[in-house]
N, C-alpha and C positions, 0 to 999 in steps of 0.2 A: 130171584137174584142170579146174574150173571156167572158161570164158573171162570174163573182166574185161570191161566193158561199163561204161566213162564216161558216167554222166549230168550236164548242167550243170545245174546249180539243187538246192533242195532245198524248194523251196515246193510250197504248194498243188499247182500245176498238174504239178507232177513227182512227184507220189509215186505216183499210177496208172502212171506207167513204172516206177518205182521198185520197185512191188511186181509187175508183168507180168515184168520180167527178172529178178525172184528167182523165179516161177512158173515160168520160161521155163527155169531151169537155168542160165543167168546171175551173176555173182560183179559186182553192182553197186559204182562205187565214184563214190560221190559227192559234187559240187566246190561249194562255196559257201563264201560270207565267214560267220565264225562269227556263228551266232546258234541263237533258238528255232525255228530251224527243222524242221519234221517229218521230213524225208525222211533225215535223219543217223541217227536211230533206227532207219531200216529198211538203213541202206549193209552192208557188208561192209569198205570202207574208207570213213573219210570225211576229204577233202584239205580244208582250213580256207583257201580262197582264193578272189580275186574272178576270178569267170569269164570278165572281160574281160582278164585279163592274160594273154596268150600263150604270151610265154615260160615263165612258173612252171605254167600248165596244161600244155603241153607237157611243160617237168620229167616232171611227177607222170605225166604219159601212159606215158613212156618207160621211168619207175621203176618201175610196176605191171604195162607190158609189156600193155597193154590191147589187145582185138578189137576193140574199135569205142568211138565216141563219140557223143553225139546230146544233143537237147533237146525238150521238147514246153513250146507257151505259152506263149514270150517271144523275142523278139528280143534280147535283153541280150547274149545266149551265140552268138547263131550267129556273129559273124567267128571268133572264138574257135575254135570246129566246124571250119569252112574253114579252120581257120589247121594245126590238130593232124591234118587228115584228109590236107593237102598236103604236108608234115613225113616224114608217118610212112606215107605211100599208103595211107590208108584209105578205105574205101567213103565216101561222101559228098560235099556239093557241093564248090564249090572255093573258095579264097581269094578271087577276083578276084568271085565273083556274091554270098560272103558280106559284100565290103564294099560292092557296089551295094544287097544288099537291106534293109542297117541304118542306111542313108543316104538318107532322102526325095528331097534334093535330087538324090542321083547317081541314084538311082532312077528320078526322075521325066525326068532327061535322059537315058535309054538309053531310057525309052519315046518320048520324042519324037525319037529317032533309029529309031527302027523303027515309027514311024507307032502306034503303042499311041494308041487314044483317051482322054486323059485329060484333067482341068482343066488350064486354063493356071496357071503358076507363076513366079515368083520367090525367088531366093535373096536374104536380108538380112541383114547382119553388121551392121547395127547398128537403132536406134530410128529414126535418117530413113532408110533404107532399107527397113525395114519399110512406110513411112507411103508413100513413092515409090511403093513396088512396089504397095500396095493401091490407092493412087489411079489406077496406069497400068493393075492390074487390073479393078480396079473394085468397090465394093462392093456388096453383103456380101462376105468374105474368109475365109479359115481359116488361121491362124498355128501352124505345128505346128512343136515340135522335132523333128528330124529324126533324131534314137537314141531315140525312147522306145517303148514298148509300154503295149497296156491306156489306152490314153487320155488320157493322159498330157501333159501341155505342149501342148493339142490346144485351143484355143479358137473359136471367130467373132467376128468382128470387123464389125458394121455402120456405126461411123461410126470414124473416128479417132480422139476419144476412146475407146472400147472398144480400138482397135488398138493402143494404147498400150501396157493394160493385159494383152491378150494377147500383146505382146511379150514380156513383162518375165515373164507365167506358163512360156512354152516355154526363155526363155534358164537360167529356177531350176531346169530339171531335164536340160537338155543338157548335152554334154562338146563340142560343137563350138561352132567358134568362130561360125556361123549359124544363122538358121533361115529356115522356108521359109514363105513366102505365095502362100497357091493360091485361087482360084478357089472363091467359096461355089456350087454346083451344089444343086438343092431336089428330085431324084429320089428314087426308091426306093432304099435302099440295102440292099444283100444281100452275103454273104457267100458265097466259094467253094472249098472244099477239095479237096485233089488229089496226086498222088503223078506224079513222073517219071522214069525210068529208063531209060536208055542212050538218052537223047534223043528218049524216047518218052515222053506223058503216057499214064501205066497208068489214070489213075483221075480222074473231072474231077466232082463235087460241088456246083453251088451250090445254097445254104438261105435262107433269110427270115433273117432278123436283127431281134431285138427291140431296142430302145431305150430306152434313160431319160435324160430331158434335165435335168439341174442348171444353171441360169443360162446360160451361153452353150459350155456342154460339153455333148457328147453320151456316155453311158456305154453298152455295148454291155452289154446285159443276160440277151440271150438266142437260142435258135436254134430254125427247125423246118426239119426233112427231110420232101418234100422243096420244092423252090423251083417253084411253078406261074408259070407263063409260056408264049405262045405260040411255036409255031416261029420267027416272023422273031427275036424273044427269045432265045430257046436260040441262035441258028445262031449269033448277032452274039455273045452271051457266051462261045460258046465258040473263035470267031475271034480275040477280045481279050483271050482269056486265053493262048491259045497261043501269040499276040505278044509277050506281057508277061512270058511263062515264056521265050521266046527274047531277049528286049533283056536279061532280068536274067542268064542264062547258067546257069541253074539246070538242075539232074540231079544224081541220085541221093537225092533228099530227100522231103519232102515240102511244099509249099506250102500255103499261108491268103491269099487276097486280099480286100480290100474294094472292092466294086464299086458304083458309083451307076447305077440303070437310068432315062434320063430319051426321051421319045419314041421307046420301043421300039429305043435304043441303051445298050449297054451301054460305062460310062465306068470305068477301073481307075482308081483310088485310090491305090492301095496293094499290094504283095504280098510274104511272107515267105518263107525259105525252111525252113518249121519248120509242123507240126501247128497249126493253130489253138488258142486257150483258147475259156472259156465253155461248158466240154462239152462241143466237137465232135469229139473222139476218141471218146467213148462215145457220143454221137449216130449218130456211123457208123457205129460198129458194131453198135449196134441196129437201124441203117436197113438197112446191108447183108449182115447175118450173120457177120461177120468180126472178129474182135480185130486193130483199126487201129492199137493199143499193138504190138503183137504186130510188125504191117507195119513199123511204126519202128527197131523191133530187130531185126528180119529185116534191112532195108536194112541199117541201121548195121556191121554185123558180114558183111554180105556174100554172103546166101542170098538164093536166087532169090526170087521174091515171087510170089504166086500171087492174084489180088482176083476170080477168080470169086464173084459174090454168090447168095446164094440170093434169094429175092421179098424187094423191099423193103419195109417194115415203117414207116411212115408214123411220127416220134416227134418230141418237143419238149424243150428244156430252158428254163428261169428261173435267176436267180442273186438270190440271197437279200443283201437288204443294208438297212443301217440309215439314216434319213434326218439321222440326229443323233450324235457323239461318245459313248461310254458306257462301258456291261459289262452282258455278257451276262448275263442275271440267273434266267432259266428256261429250259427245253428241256424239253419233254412227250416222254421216250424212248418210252413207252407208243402213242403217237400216228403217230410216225416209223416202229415197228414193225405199227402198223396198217399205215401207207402199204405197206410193203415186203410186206406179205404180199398187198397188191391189187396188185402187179408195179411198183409206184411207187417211185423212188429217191429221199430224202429224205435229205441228208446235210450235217452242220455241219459247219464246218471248226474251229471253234473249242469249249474246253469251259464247262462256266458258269463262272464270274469271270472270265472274259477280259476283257480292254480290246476296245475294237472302235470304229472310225473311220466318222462320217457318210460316207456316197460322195458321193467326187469322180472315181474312176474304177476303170475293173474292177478293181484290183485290190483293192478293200476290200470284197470279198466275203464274207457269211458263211455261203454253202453255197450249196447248189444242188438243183434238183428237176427230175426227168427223166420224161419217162414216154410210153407208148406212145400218139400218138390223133397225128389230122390237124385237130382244130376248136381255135383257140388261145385259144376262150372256155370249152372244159374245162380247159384250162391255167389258165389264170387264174384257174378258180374254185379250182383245187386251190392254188394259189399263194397263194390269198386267206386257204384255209382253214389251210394251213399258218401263214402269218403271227399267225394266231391264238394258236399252239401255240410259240411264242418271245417272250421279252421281251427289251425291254433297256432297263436301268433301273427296273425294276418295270412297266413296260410292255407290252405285245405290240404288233410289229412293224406288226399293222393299224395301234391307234390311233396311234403317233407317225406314221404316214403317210398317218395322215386329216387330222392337225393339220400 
């Protein structure tokens, strides 16, 4: 008989787990509020609930008699993780580091309890408290909800009037009763992926991180392996990660941090305790020869983990998005099928007539493009050329993002 392997989510970003643990020999059963979502078509079971409720995810854990449980690409799910993993002793982090890590503000106080270099910050439960905290901090600011993912209730704020208004963006998509005002920092910003286990970090990753800035939000649009920096760089990134991986209490999982590198210091942001999105599961695994899907479900269910890499393999991804509300209105399959045959990964997430949403942040993605090089002007030339080869609205993707 099959073991049972809980995935939370049934989006985008989980259906590559989705389909690794039906590869794997896996009997997927997958938890989401109903909708059109993809990953229900591929489940074995599919539980119709919202992944942040505990108790009823727990139910359904106990009733299916599940091996394990996991998430990749959203913070939504992880307390939820920790809550079913401490419940039932399964492999995975723990309750107490899954509600530090889906909480900015607690987050951001366990780092400054273990000396983690990070922006300074304030908690604000309301509109003057916001405006307090940014003036005691000092502007520029960044007003984030403190549960969200993908970018989500994440603004900057340069004067009070803006502050205002990015108040009022993070409180429309939080469940808590604050949000957090931190410290606008102007560095490099990189991302870091990693894996840790019996309180040992097996795996430590950081990459470049592309960007797209919509009005006073930053949307995280892309990735390359791997991250060039010199030694004093490296030594300090990976001193403050391994800080940041001990103030959040984290093991058994895998972690995503966002990291600011400014005067050859590196500053944490941010960290999850869950796989990164924007195709850094398959970035890794490209980068390192290893199906990093593969390692998620291995932890989750409790098999040793093995991350010998072969030579690393230098590669980039892009996230495909629309600058305008619409429907998808062409896709050159012909095209997509060239790419893939020159070793390129071009892939929609959606089919023609879809609806599809201007970005406002990663998650209004509408596919992705990956491919093997180290120069991010070959990237972007394929990127451009792709863009050609999609409409929306009788359009291609270039021109509405020329206008």
């Amino acid at each position: 008989m099959k073991k049972k392997i809980m995935i939370l989510g049934a989006g985008i970003y989980q259906v590559p787990l989705i389909r690794k643990a039906i590869e794997y020999g896996l009997s997927p059963v997958v938890v989401s509020i109903p909708g059109d979502y993809p990953g229900f078509a591929l489940a074995d079971t599919c539980c119709y609930l919202d992944t942040r409720d505990f108790e009823q995810v727990l139910e359904a854990a106990r009733r299916e008699r599940i091996a394990g449980i996991c998430t990749s690409g959203t913070d939504v799910a992880v307390r939820t993780i920790g809550y079913v993993c401490e419940a039932l002793n399964l492999p995975g982090l723990s309750r107490a580091a899954a509600c530090t890590v889906t909480d900015k503000y607690l987050m951001k106080t366990a780092f400054a309890s273990h000396q983690v270099r990070t922006a300074p910050f304030q908690k604000a439960a309301s509109l003057e408290d916001a405006l307090a905290a940014a003036k005691a901090i000092g502007y520029p600011v960044m007003i984030k909800a403190v549960d969200s993912s993908g970018n989500r209730g994440i603004s900057r704020a340069d004067f009070p009037s803006q502050a205002a208004g990015a108040y009022e963006s993070a409180r429309k998509v939080t469940r808590r009763p604050y949000v957090l005002v931190e410290k606008y920092l102007s560095g490099i910003e990189i991302g870091v992926d990693g894996f840790i286990e019996n309180g040992k970090i097996r795996l430590l990753l950081p990459h470049e991180k592309f960007v797209l800035q919509r009005k006073n939000a930053t949307v995280t649009a892309g990735h390359a392996f791997p991250y060039h920096a010199g030694k004093e760089v490296q030594e300090d990134l990976t001193l403050q990660i391994h800080k940041a991986v001990i103030a959040a209490g984290l093991d058994h999982c895998a972690f995503n941090a966002d990291v600011l590198v400014l005067d050859n210091q590196a500053w944490v942001l941010e960290i999850g305790g869950r796989a990164g999105a924007t195709c850094i599961p398959e970035l890794i695994s490209q980068y390192c020869g290893f199906d990093y899907y593969r390692k998620i479900l291995d932890c989750a269910v409790g098999k040793p983990i093995n991350f010998l890499t072969s030579s690393p393999i230098p590669c980039m991804a892009r996230l495909l998005f629309s600058p305008v509300d619409g429907v998808l209105t062409a896709i050159d399959a012909p095209y997509l099928t060239h790419l893939k045959n020159q070793g390129i990964l071009a892939q929609l997430d959606y089919p023609v007539g879809a609806a599809v949403r201007g970005v406002q942040n990663g998650t209004d993605r509408l596919g992705q493009l990956i491919m093997q090089t180290e120069d991010s002007k070959v990237l972007e030339q394929a990127h451009t050329e792709l863009c050609r080869h999609i409409k929306v609205n009788g359009k291609t993707l270039e021109e509405l993002w020329e206008n």
